[in-house]
C-alpha positions in Angstrom: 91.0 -28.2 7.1 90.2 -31.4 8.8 87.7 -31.7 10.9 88.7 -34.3 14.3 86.4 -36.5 15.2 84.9 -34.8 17.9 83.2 -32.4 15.6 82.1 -34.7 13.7 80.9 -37.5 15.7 79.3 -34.6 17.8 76.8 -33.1 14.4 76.2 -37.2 13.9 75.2 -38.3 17.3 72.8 -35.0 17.5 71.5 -35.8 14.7 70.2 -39.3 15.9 68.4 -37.4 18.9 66.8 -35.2 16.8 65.8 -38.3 14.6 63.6 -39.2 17.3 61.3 -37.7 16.6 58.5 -39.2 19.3 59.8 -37.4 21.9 61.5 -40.2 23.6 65.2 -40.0 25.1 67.5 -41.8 23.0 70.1 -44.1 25.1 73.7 -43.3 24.5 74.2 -46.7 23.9 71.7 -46.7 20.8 73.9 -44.4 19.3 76.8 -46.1 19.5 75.7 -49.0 18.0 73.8 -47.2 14.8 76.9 -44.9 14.5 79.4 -47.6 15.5 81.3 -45.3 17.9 82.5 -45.5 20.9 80.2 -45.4 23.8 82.9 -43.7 26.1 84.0 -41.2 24.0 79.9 -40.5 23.5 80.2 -40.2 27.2 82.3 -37.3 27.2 81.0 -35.4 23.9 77.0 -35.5 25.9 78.7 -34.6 28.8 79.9 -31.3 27.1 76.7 -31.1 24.9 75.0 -31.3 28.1 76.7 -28.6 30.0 76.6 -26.2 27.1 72.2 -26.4 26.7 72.5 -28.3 23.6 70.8 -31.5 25.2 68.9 -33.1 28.8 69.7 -35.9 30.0 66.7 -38.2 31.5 67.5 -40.7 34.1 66.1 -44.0 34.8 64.4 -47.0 32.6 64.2 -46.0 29.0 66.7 -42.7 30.1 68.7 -41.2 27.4 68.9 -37.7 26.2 66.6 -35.2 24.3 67.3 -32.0 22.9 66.7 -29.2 25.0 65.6 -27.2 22.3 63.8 -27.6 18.8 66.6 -29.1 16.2 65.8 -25.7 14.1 67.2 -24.0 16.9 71.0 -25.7 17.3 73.2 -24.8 14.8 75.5 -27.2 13.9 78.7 -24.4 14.8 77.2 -24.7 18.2 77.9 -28.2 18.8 80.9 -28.1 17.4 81.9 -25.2 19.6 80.2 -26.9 22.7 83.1 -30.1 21.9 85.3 -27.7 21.9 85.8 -28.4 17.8 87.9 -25.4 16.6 86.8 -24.1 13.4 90.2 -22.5 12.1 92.3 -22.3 8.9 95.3 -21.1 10.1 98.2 -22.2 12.5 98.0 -19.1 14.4 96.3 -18.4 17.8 93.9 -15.3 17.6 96.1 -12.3 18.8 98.8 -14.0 18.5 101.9 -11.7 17.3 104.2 -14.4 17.4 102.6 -14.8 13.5 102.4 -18.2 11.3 106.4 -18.8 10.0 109.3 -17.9 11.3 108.2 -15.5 13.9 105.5 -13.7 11.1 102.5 -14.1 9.2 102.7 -16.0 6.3 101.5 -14.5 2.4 98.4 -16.1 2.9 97.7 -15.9 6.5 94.6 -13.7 5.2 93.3 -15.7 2.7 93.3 -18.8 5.3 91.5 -16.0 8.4 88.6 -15.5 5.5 87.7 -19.4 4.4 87.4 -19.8 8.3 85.4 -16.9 8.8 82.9 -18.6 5.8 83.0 -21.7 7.4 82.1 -20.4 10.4 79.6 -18.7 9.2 77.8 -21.8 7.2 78.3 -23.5 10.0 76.9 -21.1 12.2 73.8 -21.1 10.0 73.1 -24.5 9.2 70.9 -26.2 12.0 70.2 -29.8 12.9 66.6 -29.4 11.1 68.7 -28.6 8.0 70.4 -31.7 8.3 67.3 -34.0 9.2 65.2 -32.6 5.9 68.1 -33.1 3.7 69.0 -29.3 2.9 72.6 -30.5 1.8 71.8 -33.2 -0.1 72.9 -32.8 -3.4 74.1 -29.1 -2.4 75.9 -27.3 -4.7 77.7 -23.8 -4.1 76.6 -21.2 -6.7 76.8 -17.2 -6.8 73.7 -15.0 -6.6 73.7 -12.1 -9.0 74.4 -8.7 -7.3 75.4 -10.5 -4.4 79.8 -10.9 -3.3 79.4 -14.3 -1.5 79.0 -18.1 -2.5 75.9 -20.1 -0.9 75.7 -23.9 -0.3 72.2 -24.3 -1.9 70.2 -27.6 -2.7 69.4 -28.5 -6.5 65.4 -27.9 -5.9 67.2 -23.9 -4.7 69.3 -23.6 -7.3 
């Protein structure tokens, strides 16, 4: 799977609000030039963040956006959803009978539905905190004893 850029540049650009940490809105411009993207296409990711409660926007002198709620409290599957980032493993719609190949699923259209449902998950459980304190930094996926799934945990975890 491969993430487009919208996800992506999405997580990054929340993550520089949540940076500052001082309270103060951060100007759209600001991020573009720390992340070296676009300030249109900014445009149009806040404008969806913004409609879907992930950020405010604050007008006037020194305007920018904030986040409307504490960084512990956005998951990072939540932004992505709110840029309308699909999350999916297979080339199938949901409910889609049509199926993957020639008019059916494929062998390993189940295999493909799982490792989306994981990501999903992880995503869905990792926040924007996580990703300011550093919880994936030098992450590494191990098994728990007596337990079926995989965890992305840090080396200090492990």
């Amino acid at each position: 799977m491969l993430l487009s850029t919208k996800g992506r540049y999405a997580v990054m650009a929340i993550v520089e609000v949540a940076r500052q940490n001082d309270a103060r809105p951060l100007a759209l411009s600001d991020i573009s030039l720390r992340l070296d993207l676009s300030l249109a296409y900014l445009e149009q990711l806040f404008m969806k963040l913004r409609r879907k409660g992930i950020v405010q926007s604050v007008r006037g002198p020194g305007g920018g956006y904030i986040l409307a709620r504490n960084a512990d409290a956005i998951s990072i599957g939540e932004v992505m959803a709110a840029v309308d980032e699909p999350v999916r493993m297979t080339r199938c719609e949901p409910g889609d009978k049509a199926g993957c190949v020639a008019s059916k699923r494929c062998s390993t259209h189940d295999l493909w539905l799982a490792l989306g449902t994981h990501i999903e998950r992880f995503l869905a459980d990792a926040t924007v905190a996580d990703v300011l304190t550093g919880r994936f930094s030098g992450a590494e996926v191990v098994a728990f004893p007596g337990d079926d799934a995989l965890r992305v945990v840090s080396k200090a975890e492990a």
